[in-house]
ZAMARGU-4260 file (C-alpha; in steps of 0.2 Angstrom, whole numbers, plus 5000, padded with zeros to 4 digits):
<rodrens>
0) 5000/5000/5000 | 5007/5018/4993 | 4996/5027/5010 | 5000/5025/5031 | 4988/5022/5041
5) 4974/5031/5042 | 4971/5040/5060 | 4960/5035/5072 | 4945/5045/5081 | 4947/5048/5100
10) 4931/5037/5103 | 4933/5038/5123 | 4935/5059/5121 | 4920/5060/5109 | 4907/5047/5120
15) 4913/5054/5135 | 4905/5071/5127 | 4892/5064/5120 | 4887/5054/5133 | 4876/5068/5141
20) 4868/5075/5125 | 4849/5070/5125 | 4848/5062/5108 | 4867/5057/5107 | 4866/5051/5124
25) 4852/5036/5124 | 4857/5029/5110 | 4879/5028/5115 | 4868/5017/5130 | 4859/5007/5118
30) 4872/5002/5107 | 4887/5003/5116 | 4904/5009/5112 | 4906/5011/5091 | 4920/5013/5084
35) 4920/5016/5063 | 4939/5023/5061 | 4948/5021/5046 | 4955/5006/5041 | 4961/5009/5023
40) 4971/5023/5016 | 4964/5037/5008 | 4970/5032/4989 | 4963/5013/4995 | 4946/5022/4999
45) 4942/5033/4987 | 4947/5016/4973 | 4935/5008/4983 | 4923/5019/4985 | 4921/5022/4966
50) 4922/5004/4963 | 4905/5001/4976 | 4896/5014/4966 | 4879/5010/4962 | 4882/4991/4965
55) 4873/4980/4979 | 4886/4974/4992 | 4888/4958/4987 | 4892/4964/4969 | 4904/4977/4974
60) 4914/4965/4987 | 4916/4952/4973 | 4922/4963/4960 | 4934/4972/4971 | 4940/4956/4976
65) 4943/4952/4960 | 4953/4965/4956 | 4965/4964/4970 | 4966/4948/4963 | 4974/4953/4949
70) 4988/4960/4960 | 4992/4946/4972 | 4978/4954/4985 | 4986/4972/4987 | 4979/4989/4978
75) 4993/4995/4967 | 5002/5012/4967 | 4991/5027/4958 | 5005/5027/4945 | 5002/5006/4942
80) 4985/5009/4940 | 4988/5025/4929 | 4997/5014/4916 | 4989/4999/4918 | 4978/4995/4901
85) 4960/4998/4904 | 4956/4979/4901 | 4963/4975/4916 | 4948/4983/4924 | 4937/4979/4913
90) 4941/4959/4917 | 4939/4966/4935 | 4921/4969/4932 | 4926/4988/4932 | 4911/4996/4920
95) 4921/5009/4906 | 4913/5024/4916 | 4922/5017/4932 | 4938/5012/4922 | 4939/5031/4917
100) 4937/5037/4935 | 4950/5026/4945 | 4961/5031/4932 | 4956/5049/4933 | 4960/5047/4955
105) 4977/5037/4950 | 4984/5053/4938 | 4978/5064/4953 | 4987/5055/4964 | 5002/5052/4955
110) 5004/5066/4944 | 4995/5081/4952 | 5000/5081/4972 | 4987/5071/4980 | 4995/5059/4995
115) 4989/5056/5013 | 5002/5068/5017 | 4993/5083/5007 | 4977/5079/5013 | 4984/5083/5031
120) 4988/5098/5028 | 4970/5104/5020 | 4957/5107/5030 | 4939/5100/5025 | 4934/5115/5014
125) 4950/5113/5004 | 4948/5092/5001 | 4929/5096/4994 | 4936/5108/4983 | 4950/5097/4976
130) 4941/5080/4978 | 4926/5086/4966 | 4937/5090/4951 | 4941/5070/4950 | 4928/5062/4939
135) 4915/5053/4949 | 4919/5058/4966 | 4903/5072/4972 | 4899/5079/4989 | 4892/5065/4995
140) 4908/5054/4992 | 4919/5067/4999 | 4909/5069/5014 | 4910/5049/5017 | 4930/5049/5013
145) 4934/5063/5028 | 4924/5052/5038 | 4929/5034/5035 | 4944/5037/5026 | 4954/5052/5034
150) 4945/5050/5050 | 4940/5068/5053 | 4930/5069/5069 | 4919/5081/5065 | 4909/5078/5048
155) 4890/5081/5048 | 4885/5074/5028 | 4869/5085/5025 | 4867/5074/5009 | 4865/5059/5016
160) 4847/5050/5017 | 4849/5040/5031 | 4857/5053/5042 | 4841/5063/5037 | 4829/5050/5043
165) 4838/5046/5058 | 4836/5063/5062 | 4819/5067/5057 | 4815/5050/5069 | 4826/5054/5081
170) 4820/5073/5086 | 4803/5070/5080 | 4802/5081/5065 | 4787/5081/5052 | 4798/5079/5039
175) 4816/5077/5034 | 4828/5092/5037 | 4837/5102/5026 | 4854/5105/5026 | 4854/5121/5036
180) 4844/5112/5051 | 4852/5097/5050 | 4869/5110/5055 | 4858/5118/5068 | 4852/5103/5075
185) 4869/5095/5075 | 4878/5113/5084 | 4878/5102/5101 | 4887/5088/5094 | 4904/5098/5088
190) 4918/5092/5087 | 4910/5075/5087 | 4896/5073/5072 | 4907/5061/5064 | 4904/5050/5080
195) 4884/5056/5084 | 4881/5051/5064 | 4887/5034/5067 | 4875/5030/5081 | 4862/5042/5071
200) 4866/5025/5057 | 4863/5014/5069 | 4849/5019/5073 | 4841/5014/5058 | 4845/4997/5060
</rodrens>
């Protein structure tokens, strides 16, 4: 792998805040300690990512496997990926529209400055802004790589449907919020939204 390992949240710093908030609070009880930190880098991620696209899990899973199959189980560097002929993915199970944007994030990575290193050095504004020139990366995708593959602790993603409903259900709301609530619900939860979103998920389960 070309990234180090991504950073971890501090779970006990965040549910010790939490803990006391009245919508956060019941539901750290409920569930218990949840702990969603990166575990891949962020070139690893955003592949991914773009490779689970509009696919069922179980379809995304076995075609990413596949792929890392092709390179003895490990993603390869950006510039490995860059040269590689686009068959390769397309054997993968890679559609051509998918083909075209992991090579799009591998020439970003390997030509135009983007490395874990860069991206702590940005702040969250400043990844949206890069990340959404790359060919099928959007808000949504970005907001979902600062939380599960940078591991920054405070991301509330407005886009999102569930965090929507779990909202709406869990402060009793007629109908879903829009984005400007949903940062005015979530003001008591800084710097943790990244953590209340993930009981906020679980939830919904």
């Amino acid at each position: 792998m070309n990234d180090p390992t991504a950073r971890s949240i501090d779970i006990s710093g965040a549910l010790s805040a939490l803990t006391s908030d009245p919508i956060i609070g019941p539901l750290i009880a409920q569930f218990g300690v949840i702990d969603r930190s990166p575990t891949e880098g962020p070139f690893h991620y955003l592949v991914h990512s773009i490779v689970s696209q509009q696919l069922s899990t179980k379809s995304a899973r076995s075609i990413w496997e596949r792929f890392l199959g092709l390179y003895g189980g490990d993603l390869p560097e950006p510039a490995d990926l860059l040269r590689a002929d686009a068959q390769v993915f397309r054997d993968a199970g890679f559609s051509w529209a998918k083909t075209r944007y992991v090579k799009d994030l591998a020439r970003h990575f390997s030509e135009e400055g983007l490395s874990a290193m860069a991206f702590e050095s940005m702040t969250d504004e400043q990844i949206r802004e890069r990340l959404v020139q790359i060919d099928g990366i959007g808000p949504w995708t970005v907001d979902m790589f600062l939380m599960f593959g940078l591991g920054h602790p405070d991301v509330l993603p407005t886009g999102d449907l569930g965090i929507r409903k779990a909202v709406q259900a869990q402060f009793g709301l007629a109908a879903q919020p829009k984005p400007k609530e949903m940062e005015e619900l979530a003001a008591a939860w800084r710097p943790w939204r990244t953590v209340a979103c993930w009981y906020l998920w679980r939830s919904l389960a």
